[in-house]
C-alpha positions in Angstrom: -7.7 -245.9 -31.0 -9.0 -247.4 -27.6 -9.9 -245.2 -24.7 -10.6 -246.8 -21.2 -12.9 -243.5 -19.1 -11.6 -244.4 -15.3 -14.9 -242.8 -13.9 -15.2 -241.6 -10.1 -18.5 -239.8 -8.8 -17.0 -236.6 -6.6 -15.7 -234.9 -9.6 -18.2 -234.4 -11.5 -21.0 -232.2 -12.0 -23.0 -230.9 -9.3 -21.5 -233.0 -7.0 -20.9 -231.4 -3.3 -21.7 -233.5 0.0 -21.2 -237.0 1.0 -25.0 -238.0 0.3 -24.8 -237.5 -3.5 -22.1 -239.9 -3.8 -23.2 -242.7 -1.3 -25.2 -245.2 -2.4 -29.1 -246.0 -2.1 -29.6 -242.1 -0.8 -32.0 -240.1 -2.7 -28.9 -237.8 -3.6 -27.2 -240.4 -5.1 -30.1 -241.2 -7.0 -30.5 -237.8 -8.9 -26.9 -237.3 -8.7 -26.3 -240.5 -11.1 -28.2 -239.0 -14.3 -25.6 -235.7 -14.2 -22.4 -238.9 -13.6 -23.9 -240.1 -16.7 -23.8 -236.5 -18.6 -20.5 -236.2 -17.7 -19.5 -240.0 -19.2 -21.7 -239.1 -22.1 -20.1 -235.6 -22.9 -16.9 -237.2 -22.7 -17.9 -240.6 -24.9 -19.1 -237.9 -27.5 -15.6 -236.1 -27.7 -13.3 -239.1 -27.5 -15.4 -240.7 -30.6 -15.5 -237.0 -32.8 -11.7 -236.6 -32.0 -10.8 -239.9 -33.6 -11.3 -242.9 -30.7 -12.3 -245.6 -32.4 -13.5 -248.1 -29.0 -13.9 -246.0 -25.6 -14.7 -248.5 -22.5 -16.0 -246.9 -19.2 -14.8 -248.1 -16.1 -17.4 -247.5 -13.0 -15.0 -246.7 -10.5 -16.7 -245.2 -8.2 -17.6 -247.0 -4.8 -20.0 -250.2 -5.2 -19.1 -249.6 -8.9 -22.7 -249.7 -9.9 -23.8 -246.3 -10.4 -23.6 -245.1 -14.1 -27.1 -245.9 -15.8 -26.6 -248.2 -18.4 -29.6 -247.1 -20.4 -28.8 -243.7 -20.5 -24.9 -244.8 -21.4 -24.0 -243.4 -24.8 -24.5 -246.6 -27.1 -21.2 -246.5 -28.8 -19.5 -247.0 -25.5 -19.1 -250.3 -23.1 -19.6 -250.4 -19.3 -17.6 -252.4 -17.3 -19.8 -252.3 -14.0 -19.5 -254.2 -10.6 -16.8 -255.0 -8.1 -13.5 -257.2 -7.7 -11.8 -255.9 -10.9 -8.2 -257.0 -10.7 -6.6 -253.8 -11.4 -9.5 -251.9 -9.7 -10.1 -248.4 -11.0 -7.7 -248.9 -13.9 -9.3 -252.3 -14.8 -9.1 -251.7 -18.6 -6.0 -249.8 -19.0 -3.9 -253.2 -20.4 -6.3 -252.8 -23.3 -6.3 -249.5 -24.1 -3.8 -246.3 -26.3 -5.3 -244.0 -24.1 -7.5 -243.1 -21.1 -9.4 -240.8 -19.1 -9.6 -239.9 -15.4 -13.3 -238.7 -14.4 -14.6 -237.1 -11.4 -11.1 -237.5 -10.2 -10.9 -235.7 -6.7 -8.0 -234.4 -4.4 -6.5 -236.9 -1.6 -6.9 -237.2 2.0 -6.1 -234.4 4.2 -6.2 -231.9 1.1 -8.2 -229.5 -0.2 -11.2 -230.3 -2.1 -14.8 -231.1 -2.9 -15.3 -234.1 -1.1 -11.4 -235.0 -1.1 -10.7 -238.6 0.7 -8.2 -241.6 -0.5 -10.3 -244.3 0.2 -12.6 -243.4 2.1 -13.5 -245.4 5.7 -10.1 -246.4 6.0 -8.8 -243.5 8.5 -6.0 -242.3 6.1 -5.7 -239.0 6.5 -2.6 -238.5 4.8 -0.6 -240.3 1.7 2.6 -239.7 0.0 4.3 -241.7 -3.1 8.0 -241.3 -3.1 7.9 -238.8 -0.6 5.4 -236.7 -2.6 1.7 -236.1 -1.4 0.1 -238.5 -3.5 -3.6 -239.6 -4.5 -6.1 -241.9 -6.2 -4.8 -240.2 -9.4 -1.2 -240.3 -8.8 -1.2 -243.7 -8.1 -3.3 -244.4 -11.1 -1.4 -242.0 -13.5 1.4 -244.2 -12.3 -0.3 -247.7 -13.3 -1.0 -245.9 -16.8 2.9 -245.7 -17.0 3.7 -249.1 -16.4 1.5 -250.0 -19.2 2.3 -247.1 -21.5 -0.8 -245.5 -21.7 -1.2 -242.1 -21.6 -3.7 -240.1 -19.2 -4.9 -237.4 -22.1 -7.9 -236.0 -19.5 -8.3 -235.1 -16.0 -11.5 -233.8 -14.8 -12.9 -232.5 -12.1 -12.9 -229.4 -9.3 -10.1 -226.5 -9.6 -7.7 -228.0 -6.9 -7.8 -231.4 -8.5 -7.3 -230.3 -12.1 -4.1 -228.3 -10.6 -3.1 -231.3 -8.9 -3.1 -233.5 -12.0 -0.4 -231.1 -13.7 2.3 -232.5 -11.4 1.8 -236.0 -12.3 0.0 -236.3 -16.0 1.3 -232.7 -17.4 0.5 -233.7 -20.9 -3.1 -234.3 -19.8 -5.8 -232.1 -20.9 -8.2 -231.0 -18.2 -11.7 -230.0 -17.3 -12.7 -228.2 -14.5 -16.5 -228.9 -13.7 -16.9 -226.8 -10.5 -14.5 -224.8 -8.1 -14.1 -226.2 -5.2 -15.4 -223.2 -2.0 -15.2 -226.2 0.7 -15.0 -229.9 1.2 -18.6 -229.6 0.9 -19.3 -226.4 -0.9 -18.2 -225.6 -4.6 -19.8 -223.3 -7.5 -21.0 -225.6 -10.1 -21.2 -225.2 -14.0 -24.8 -226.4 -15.2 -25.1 -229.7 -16.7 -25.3 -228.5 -20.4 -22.1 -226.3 -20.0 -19.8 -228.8 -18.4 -21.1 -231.2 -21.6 -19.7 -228.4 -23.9 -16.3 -228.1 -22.1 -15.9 -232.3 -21.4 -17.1 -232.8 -25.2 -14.4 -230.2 -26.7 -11.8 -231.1 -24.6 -12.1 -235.0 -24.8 -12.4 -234.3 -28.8 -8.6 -232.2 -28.5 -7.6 -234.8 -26.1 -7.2 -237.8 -28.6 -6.3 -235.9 -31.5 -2.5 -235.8 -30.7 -2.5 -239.4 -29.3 -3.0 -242.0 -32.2 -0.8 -244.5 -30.5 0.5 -245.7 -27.2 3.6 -243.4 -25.9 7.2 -245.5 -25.1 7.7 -246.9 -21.9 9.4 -244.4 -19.4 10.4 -247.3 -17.4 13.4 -249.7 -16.6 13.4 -253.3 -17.3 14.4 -256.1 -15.1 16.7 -258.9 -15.9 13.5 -260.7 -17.2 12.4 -257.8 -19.7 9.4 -257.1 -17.3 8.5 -253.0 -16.5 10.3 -252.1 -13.4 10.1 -248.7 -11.6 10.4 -249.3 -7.6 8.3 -247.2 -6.0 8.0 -246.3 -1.9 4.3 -245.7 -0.4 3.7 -244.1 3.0 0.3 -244.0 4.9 -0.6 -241.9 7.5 -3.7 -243.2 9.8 -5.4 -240.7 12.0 -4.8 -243.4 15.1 -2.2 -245.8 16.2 -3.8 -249.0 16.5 -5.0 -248.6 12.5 -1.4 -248.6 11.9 -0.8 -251.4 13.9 -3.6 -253.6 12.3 -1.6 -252.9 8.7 1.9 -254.2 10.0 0.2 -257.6 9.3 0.6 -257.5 5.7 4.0 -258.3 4.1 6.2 -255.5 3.0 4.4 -253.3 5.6 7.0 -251.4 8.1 6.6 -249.0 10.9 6.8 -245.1 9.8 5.9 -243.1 12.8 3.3 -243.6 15.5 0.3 -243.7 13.2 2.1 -244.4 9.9 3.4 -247.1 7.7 5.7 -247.7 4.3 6.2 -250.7 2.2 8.3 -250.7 -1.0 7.2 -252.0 -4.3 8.6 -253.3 -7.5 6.4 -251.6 -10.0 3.3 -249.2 -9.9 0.7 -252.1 -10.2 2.1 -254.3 -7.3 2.6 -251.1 -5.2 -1.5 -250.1 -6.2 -2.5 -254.0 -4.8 -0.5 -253.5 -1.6 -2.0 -250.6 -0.9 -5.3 -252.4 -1.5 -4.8 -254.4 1.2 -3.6 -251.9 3.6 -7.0 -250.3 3.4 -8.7 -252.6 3.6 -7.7 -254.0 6.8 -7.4 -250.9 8.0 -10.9 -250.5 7.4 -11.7 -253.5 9.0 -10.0 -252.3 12.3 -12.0 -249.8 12.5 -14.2 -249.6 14.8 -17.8 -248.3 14.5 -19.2 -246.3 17.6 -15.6 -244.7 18.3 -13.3 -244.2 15.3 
């Protein structure tokens, strides 16, 4: 059984202001040891419950922060930008996978929440549901028939993963008191909870689930989706109406339909990043 870990920094343990998950800070710098316990923890369950391969996808930011030397050596790290399919980059090879340090969306609740961050979204929704990084990415695990068998993270974003991967197992590392505040398990008991839980994860899942998905007139996976951004000013809005697909919805919002979760995922891509682009430094 293959297992692709989907790893993000502001989940995990001990995690709680912007400087421990931004690069080059001295935060970051003894905050990327505990992302590592956490990765480890998990490898150790996956492998004891029965996974037989388990990649880990550096998801997080410049992609370049779990430390390879302290990785668990039965494991692979796929590290470093421009990944085709991103933060899922992986999941066309695996049965299974894992969402860690997964954190709430923009405008909600939790430690550190943000949807890609420096890109003034304040606000996200996916078929007219408030939507985040794991939504959309629980989504992409669809369209290729993998199942997400563990979520982890703060309170609010374990209880957020029940609406859209309710078979997933989850982890809650911390409980979130602010954006910036949470009370945090120690290191060596969020290892006992990630390990068990990973371990009971991949026991029921030997093989990939069937597609919950239409097919088009080719055979390809099709399930249309409809994504709608919210920017916290007009002209951020404006900027995105330059991408194809991309329609006016509301003074500082836009929508844009999509075939299928993967093509809806890239468009948003773009989106953000020219939105981020547009923004401007000194006044944004």
């Amino acid at each position: 059984m293959r297992v692709l870990i989907s790893a993000d920094m502001e989940g995990v343990t001990g995690v709680t202001c912007p400087d421990d998950v931004e690069p080059g800070t001295a935060a970051w710098a003894r905050m990327r040891p505990l992302f590592t316990g956490d990765v480890n923890a998990v490898v150790e369950g996956l492998l004891a419950g029965g996974a037989t391969d388990v990649l880990v996808n550096d998801a997080h930011y410049t992609q370049r922060n779990l430390v390879l030397e302290a990785l668990d050596p039965r494991a692979r790290l796929l590290t470093g930008r421009h990944k085709p399919l991103g933060m899922m980059e992986g999941v066309d090879r695996a049965d299974a996978v894992v969402f860690l340090g997964y954190h709430t969306g923009a405008g909600q609740q939790g430690v550190l929440s943000h949807t890609y961050l420096g890109t003034g979204l304040i606000a996200f929704r996916i078929d007219g549901e408030p939507a985040d990084e794991g939504r959309m990415n629980a989504l992409i695990a669809e369209q290729h028939q993998v199942p997400v068998v563990l979520v982890t993270g703060d309170d609010l974003t374990c209880a957020a993963a029940r609406t859209w991967a309710p078979d997933a197992r989850t982890v809650a590392v911390k409980e979130c008191v602010s954006r910036y505040a949470a009370l945090c398990l120690p290191p060596a008991r969020s290892a006992e909870l990630l390990r068990a839980q990973a371990a009971e994860a991949v026991s029921g899942h030997r093989t990939r689930s069937e597609p919950a998905t239409r097919t088009r007139a080719d055979g390809a996976p099709a399930h249309p989706h409809r994504f709608e951004l919210d920017f916290h000013a007009p002209h951020l809005a404006a900027a995105v109406l330059a991408v194809p697909t991309v329609e006016p919805n509301g003074p500082r919002g836009v929508a844009f339909p999509a075939p299928d979760a993967t093509t809806a995922a890239r468009t948003f891509k773009v989106c953000t990043t020219v939105a981020g682009a547009a923004m401007e430094d000194h006044f944004d």
